[in-house]
C-alpha positions as CSV (number, residue, x, y, z in Angstrom):
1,X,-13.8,19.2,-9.8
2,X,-12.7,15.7,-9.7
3,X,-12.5,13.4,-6.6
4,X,-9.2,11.8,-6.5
5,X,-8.0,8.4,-4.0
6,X,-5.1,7.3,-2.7
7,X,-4.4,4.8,-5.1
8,X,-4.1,7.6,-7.9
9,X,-1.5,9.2,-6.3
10,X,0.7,6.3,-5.8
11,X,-0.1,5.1,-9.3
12,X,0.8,8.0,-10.6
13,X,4.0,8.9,-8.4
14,X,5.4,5.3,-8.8
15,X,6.4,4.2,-12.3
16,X,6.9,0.7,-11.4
17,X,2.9,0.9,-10.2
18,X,0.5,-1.3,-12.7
19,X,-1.5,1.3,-12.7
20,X,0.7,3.9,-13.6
21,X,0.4,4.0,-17.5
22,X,-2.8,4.7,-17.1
23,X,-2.9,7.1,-14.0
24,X,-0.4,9.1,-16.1
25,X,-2.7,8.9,-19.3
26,X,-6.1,10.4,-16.9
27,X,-4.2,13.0,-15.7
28,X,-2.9,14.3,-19.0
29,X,-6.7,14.1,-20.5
30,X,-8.4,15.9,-16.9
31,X,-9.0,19.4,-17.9
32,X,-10.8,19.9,-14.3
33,X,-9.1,20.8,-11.3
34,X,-8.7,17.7,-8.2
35,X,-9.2,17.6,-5.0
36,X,-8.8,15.3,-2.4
37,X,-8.6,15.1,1.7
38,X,-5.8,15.2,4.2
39,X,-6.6,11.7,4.9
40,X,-6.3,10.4,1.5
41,X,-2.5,12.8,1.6
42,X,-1.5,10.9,4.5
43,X,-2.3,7.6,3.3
44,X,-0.5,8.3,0.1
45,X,2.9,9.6,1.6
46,X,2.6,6.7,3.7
47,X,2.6,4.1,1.0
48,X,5.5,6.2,-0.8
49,X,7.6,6.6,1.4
50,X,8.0,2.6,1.7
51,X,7.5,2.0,-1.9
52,X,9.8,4.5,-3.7
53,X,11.3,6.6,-0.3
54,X,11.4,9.6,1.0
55,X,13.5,11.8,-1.1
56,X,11.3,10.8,-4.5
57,X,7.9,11.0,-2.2
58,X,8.5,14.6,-1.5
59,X,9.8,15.2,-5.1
60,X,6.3,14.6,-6.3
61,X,4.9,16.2,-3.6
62,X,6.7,19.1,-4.9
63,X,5.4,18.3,-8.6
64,X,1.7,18.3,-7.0
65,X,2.2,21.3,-5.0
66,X,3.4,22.9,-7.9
67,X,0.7,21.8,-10.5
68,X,-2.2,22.4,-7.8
69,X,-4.8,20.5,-6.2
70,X,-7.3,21.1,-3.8
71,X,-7.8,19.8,-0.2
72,X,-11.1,19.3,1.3
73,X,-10.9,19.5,4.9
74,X,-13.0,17.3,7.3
75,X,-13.8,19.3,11.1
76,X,-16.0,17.8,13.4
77,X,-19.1,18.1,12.6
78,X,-18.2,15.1,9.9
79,X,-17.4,12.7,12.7
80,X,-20.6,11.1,13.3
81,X,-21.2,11.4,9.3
82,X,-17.8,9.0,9.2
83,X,-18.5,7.2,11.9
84,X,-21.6,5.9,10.1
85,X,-20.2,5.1,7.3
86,X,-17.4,2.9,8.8
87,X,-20.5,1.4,10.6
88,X,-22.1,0.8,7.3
89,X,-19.4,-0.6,5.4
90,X,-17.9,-2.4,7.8
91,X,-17.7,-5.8,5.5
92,X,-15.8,-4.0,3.2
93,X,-14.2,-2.6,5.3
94,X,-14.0,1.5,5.1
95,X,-11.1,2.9,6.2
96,X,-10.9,6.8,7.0
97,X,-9.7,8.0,4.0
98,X,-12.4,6.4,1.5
99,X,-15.0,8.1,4.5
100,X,-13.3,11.3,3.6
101,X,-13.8,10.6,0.0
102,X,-17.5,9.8,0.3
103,X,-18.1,13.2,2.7
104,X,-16.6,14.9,0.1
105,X,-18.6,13.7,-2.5
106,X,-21.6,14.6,-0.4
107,X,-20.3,18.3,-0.3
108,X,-19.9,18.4,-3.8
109,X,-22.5,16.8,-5.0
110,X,-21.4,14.5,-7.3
111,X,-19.4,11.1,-7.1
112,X,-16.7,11.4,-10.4
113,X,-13.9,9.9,-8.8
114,X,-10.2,9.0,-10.3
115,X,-9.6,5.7,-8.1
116,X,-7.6,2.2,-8.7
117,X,-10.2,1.2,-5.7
118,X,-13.0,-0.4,-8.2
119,X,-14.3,-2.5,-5.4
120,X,-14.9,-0.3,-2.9
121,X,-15.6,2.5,-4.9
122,X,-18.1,0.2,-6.8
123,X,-19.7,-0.6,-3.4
124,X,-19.8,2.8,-1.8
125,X,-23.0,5.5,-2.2
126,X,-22.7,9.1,-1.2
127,X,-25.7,10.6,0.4
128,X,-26.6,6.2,1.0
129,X,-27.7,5.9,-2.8
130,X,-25.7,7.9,-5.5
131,X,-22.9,5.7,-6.9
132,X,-19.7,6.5,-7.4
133,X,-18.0,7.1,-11.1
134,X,-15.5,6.2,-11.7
135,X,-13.1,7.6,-14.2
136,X,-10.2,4.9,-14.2
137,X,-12.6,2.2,-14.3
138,X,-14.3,4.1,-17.2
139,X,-10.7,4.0,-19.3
């Protein structure tokens, strides 16, 4: 399973994106199924909706539904876990959704990662000293 962040999505949604050659390109190599958090969904409709609107935002919505993805769900008993981390990286600084991405890690037990983020993503350490990998930064 492979971690993906927010700026993947939009990469890959938005063809007018500089990162979207290459966000197209990963996904049509990844033989491994992605998953991602409701925080990292949010963000990304967000940033659609004002960058290619809402009618094309919910067409690749659609497209993602349809090709399947998974979504790791936060509850509670991570809210002290992200409130740390915020804490931690609070130079950076961490916003929810790369918290999410760093818990999730921490479930899964491994850091690959599909992100257009290289400075945060360079930064950040799941369980405080695994780094991330990367897999755009890698391309």
């Amino acid at each position: 399973m492979i971690i993906v962040d927010t700026g993947f999505w939009v990469g890959l949604a938005n063809r007018r994106d500089q990162n979207h050659s290459q966000c197209r390109a990963i996904l049509q190599q990844c033989t491994e199924p992605l998953i991602t958090t409701y925080p990292v969904l949010v963000e990304t409709i967000h940033l659609l909706f004002k960058r290619i609107g809402v009618s094309m935002t919910l067409a690749w919505f659609d497209t993602l539904q349809a090709e399947g993805f998974q979504l790791f769900t936060l509850d509670a008993s991570h809210l002290l876990r992200i409130k740390q981390l915020m804490r931690q990286y609070v130079d950076l600084p961490m916003d929810l959704a790369d918290a999410s991405l760093v818990i999730l890690a921490e479930h899964l037990g491994h850091g690959r990662i599909i992100s257009t983020d290289r400075r945060d993503f360079h930064a950040y350490r799941w369980k405080n000293y695994h780094p991330f990998h990367n897999l755009l930064a890698a391309n």
